[in-house]
KEKOL-606015 format. One record per residue (C-alpha): x, y, z; residue in one letter. Coordinates in steps of 0.2 Angstrom, whole numbers, padded with zeros to 4 digits, always signed. Each point is the difference from the previous one (the first is absolute). Layout:
BEGIN
XYZa...
END
This chain:
BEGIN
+0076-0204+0209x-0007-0007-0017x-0012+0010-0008x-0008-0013-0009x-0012-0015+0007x-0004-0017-0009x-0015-0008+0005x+0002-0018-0004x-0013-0013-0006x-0014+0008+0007x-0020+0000-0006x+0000+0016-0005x-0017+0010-0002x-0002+0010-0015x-0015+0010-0008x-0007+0000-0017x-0005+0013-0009x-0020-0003+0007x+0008+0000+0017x-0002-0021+0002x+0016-0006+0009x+0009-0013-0007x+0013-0012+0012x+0016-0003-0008x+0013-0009+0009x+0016+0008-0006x+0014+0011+0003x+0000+0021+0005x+0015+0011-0002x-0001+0016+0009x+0012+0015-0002x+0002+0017+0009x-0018+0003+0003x-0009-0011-0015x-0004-0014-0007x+0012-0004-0014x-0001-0017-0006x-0013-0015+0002x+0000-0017-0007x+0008-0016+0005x+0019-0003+0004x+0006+0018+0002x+0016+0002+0009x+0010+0018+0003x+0016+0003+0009x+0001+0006+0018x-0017-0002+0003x-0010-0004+0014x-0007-0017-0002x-0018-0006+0004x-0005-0017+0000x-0019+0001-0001x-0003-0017-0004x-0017-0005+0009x-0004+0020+0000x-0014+0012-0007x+0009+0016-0007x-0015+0015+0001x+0002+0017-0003x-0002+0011+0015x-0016+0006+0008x-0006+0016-0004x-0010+0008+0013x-0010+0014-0004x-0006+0006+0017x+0008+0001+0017x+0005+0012+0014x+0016-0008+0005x+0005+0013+0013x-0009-0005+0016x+0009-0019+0004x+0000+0005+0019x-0018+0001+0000x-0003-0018-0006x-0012-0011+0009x-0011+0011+0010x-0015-0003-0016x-0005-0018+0003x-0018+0004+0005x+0000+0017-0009x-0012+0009-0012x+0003+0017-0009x-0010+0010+0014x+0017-0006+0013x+0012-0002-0014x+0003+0017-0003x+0003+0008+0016x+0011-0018+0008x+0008-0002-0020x+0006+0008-0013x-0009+0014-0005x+0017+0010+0001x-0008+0018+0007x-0006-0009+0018x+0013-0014+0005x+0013+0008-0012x+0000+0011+0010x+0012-0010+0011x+0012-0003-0010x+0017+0007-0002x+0008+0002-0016x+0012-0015+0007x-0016-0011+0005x-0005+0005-0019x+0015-0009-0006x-0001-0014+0008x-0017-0004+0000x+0004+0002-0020x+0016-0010-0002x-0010-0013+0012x-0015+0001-0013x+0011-0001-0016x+0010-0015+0007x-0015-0012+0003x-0005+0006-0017x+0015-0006-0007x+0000-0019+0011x-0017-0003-0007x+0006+0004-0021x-0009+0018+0000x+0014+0007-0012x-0012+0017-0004x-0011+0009+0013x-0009+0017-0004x+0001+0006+0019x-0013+0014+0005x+0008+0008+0011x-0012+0008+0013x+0012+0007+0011x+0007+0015-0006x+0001+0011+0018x+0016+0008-0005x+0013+0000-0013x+0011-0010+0011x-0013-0016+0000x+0001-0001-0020x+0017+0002-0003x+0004-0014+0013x-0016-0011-0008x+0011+0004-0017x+0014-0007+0009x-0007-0017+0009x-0005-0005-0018x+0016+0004-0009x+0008-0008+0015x-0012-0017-0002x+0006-0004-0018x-0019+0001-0007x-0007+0008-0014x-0014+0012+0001x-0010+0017-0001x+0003+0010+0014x-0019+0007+0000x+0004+0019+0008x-0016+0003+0012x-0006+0017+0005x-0007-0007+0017x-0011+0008+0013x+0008+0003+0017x-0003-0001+0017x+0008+0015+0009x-0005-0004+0017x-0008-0014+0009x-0004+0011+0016x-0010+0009-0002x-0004-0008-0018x+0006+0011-0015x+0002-0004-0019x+0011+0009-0013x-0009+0013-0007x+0008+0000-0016x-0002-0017-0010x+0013+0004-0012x+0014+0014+0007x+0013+0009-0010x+0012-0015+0006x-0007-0013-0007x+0000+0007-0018x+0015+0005+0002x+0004-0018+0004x-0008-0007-0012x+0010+0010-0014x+0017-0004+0008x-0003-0017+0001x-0006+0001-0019x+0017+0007-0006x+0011-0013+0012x-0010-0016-0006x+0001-0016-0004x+0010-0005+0015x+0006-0016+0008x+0013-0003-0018x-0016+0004-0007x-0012-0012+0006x-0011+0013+0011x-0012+0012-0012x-0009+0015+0006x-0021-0002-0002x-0014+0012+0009x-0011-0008+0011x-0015+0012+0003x-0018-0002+0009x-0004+0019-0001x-0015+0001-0009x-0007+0010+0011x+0013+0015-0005x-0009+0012-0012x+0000-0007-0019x+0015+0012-0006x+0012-0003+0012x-0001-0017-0002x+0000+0002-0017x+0014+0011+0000x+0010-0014+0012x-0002-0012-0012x+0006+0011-0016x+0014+0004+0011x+0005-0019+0003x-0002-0005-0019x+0007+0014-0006x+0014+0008+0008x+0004-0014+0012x-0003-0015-0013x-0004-0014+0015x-0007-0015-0011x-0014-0004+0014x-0014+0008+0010x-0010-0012+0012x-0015+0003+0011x-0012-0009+0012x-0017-0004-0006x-0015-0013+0007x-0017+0006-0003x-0012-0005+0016x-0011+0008+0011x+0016+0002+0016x+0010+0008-0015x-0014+0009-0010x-0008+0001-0017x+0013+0010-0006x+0010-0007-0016x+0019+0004+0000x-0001-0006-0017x-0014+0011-0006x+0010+0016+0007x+0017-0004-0010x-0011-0003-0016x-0011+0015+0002x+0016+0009+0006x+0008-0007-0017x+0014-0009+0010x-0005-0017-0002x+0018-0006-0009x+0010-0016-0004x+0012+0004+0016x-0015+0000+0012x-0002-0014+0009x-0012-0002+0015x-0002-0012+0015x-0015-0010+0005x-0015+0003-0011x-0013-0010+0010x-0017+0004-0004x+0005+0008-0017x-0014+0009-0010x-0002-0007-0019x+0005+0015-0004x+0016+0002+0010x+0006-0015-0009x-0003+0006-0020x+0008+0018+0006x+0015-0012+0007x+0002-0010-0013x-0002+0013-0013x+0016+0012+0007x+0010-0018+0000x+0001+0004+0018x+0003-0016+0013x-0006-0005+0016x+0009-0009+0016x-0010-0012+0010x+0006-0006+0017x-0014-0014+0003x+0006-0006+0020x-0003+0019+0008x-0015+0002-0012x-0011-0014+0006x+0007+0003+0019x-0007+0018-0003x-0014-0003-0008x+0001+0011-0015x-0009-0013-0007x+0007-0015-0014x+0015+0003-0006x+0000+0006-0020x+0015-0009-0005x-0010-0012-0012x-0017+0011-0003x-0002-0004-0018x+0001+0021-0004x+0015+0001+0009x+0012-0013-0001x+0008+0006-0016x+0006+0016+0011x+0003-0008+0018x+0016-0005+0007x+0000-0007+0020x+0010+0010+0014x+0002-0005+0019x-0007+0017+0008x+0007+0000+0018x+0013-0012+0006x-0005+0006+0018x-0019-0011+0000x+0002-0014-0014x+0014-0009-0008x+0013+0009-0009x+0003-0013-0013x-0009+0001-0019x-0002-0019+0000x-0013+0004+0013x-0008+0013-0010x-0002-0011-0016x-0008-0016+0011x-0011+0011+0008x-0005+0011-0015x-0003-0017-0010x-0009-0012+0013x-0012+0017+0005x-0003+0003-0019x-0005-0019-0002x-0009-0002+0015x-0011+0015-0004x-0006-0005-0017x-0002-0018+0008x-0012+0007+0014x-0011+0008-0015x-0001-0019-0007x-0004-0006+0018x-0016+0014+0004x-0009-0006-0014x+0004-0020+0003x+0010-0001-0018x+0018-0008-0003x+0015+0009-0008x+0008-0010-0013x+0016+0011-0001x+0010+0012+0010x+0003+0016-0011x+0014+0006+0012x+0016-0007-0002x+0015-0004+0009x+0011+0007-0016x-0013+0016+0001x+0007+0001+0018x+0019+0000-0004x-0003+0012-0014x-0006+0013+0012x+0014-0001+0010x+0013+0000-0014x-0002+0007-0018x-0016+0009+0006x+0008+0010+0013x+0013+0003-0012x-0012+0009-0011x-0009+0009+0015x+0017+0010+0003x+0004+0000-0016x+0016-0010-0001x-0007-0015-0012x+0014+0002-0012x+0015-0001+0018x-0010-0012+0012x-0014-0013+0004x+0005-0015-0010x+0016-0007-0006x+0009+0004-0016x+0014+0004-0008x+0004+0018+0002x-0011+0003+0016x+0006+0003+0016x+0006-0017+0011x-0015+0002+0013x-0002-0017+0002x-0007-0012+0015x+0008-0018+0003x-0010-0011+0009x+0002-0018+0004x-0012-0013-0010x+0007-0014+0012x-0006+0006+0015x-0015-0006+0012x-0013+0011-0007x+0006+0002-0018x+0006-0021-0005x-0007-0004-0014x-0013+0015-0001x+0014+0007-0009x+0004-0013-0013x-0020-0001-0004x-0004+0020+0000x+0015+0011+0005x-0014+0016+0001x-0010-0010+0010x+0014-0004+0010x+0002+0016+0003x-0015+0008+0004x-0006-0016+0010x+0012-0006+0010x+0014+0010+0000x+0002+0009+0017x+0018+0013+0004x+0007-0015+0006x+0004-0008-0018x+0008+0016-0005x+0019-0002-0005x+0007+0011-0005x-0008+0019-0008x+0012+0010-0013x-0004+0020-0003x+0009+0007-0012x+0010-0012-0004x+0008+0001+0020x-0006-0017+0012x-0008+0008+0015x-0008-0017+0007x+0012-0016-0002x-0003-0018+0009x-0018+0007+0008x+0013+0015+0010x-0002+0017-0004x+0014+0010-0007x+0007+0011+0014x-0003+0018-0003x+0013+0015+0002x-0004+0016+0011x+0011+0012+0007x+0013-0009-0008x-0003-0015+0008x-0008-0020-0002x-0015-0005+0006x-0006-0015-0001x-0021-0002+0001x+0003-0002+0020x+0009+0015+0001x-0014+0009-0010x-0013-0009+0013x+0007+0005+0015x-0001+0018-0006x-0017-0001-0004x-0003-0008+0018x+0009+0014+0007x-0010+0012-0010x-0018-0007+0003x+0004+0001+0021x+0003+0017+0000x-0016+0004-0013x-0012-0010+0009x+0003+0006+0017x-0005+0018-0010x-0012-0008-0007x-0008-0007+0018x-0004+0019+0005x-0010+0007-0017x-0019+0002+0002x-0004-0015-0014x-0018+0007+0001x+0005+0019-0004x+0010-0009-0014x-0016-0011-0006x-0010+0015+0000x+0011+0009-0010x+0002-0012-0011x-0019+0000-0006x+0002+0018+0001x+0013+0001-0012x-0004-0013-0011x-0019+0007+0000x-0009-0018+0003x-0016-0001+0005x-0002-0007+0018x-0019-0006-0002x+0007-0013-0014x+0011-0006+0016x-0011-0015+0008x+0002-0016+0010x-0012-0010-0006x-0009-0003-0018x
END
């Protein structure tokens, strides 16, 4: 097969050096993995040929916070906040628990593939489910499998040893998962090279100098490129900063990059931005949660934040999602302040080009990869997103505001076509099929699996104590059940 790919005639969406982007209808020659050539009439031999006359080319979505593992666990959140999320969800050390290594992989390759469908070309997955060296090494492999780019966070998790009577891992972090931890460091980048080893840690309750000494070990010895942590600061999570104990700690760096940030202090926000460290906001499970407005557009943060989905399993997978809600929440906030005191805005300060930067060239720079990914040029890798300007939602929205376009009225459906690395892994709206075990699978293949997977799951699932598990959860996570109320 060719290794190169022409994308014919297209509008394609390119940043300045102030991060405006500028729609030029023109021509995109892509090589191995890169962008090699952009202007108009290009040709090359033995090329695969594009016509993206009446198309947006973007560059590919990068998503800066997800858990992409628990795919099987989807839909059970709809009318869910924190207190139920965590023992019925994702919080890896309760329904984790109920995973096998091969339900890990699945659940992955499951998450990684609708990433993909909706042009998320980079995700940072925290990978909360680390119960034995088995389930990361086949997480490794479900994203390697997938074709997508990203940094395979490593997570020391807590662990549920037995449901009956109910007994947790004494040891958060054992001998094996450091010892993970440095193999994997050595064996990395996998997938050709796409997949990165990061650190996702939460432990701030360890004693100061061995999570010190953790992090010295990853930046040093190790040399992973990224360390990402969870951090909201309300009364069900605490006063506690996260971002106050890695600069008094002196660990607050450029490769940190932490989730959420609802209800940052002032202060949170200089120490951030003076260590160059990033954000990722996920603006749909935020406001379901109530950790309180999204901070994606909070004039102290912007500069630093990037927009993630959080958990496939209770809200939309797809980034476009994330930069409509994150945008309409941001505007109708500052427009509610207008309102209360009976005044008028005569501007909106949030834009929908601010949105699209987020999920692009923002991201990038969040996982440090501005000079590789999040907007086109020549000499960057060929993440890129196609989607159809012609279509129901997107005709004429596209010739007037291609960003708009985007972030507006575009929905997974007007998605054509998504390159990584220079390979197609979603043509004519159909996912690529995938190879495992040495064979193709198309995306039904992959969903009967996860079908398969989720039946034997939830009939373990039907027999755990739920109110053990949301007790232990509060336990655990040391919130304060007074602040837990009905009513207001």
């Amino acid at each position: 097969m060719s290794s190169s790919i022409l994308l014919r005639n297209g509008t394609v969406l390119m940043h300045d050096a102030n991060d405006h982007v500028q729609a030029v209808k023109t021509d995109l020659l892509v090589v191995g993995a890169h962008i090699t050539k952009i202007g108009p009439g290009l040709s090359a031999p033995d090329t695969i040929l594009l016509d993206c006359t009446g198309k947006i080319i973007s560059p590919g979505f990068v998503d800066t916070h997800h858990h992409l593992w628990g795919t099987q666990l989807r839909g059970r959140h709809a009318n869910d906040l924190m207190l139920d999320f965590w023992p019925k969800g994702m919080a890896g050390f309760l329904t984790g628990s109920l995973f096998t290594e091969r339900d890990i992989f699945w659940g992955e390759l499951g998450g990684c593939m609708e990433a993909i469908d909706s042009g998320t070309t980079m995700v940072v997955d925290h990978a909360n489910m680390n119960y034995s060296p088995a389930h990361s090494t086949a997480a490794i492999s479900a994203i390697s499998t997938s074709g997508l780019r990203a940094y395979f966070c490593y997570c020391p998790t807590p662990r549920v040893t037995s449901w009956s009577p109910f007994e947790m891992a004494t040891s958060f972090m054992p001998d094996w998962v450091q010892s993970q931890l440095v193999e994997l460091a050595a064996e990395q980048p996998f997938g050709d090279g796409r997949v990165q080893l990061g650190l996702a840690f939460d432990g701030y309750f360890l004693p100061k100098d061995v999570v010190v000494a953790l992090f010295e070990q990853v930046r040093g010895p190790l040399g992973l490129k990224l360390i990402t942590s969870h951090y909201v600061h309300t009364s069900f999570f605490g006063s506690r900063s996260v971002v106050s104990i890695l600069n008094s700690y002196g660990l607050l760096q450029e490769d940190v990059l932490l989730s959420h940030l609802n209800g940052a202090l002032p202060e949170d926000a200089e120490q951030i931005k003076a260590a160059n460290a990033h954000i990722g906001c996920t603006p749909e499970s935020e406001i379901q949660m109530a950790f309180g407005h999204p901070v994606c557009f909070r004039s102290d943060l912007h500069d630093v934040a990037s927009l993630g989905v959080d958990c496939h399993t209770s809200n939309s997978g797809d980034m476009l999602s994330q930069m409509r809600l994150g945008l309409q929440n941001a505007r109708g906030a500052r427009n509610a302040d207008f309102v209360a005191a009976g005044k008028t805005p005569r501007t909106l300060l949030s834009t929908a080009e601010d949105a699209f930067n987020l999920a692009t060239i923002k991201g990038a720079r969040a996982v440090g990869m501005e000079a590789e990914i999040g907007s086109i040029a020549v000499g960057k890798r060929a993440d890129l997103v196609v989607f159809d300007a012609e279509s129901p939602a997107m005709v004429c929205a596209g010739e007037h505001d291609p960003v708009a376009a985007i972030v507006l009225h575009a929905s997974v459906r007007d998605i054509e076509t998504v390159i990584v690395d220079g390979k197609i892994r979603k043509a004519g709206g159909k996912l690529a099929a995938v190879e495992v075990d040495g064979k193709l699978m198309e995306w039904k293949d992959v969903a009967r699996e996860l079908l398969k997977s989720r039946e034997r799951i939830e009939e373990e699932y039907k027999q755990l104590d739920l109110e053990t598990a949301r007790k232990t959860a509060l336990r655990v996570f040391g919130v304060d059940g007074s602040t837990i109320l009905d009513h207001i």
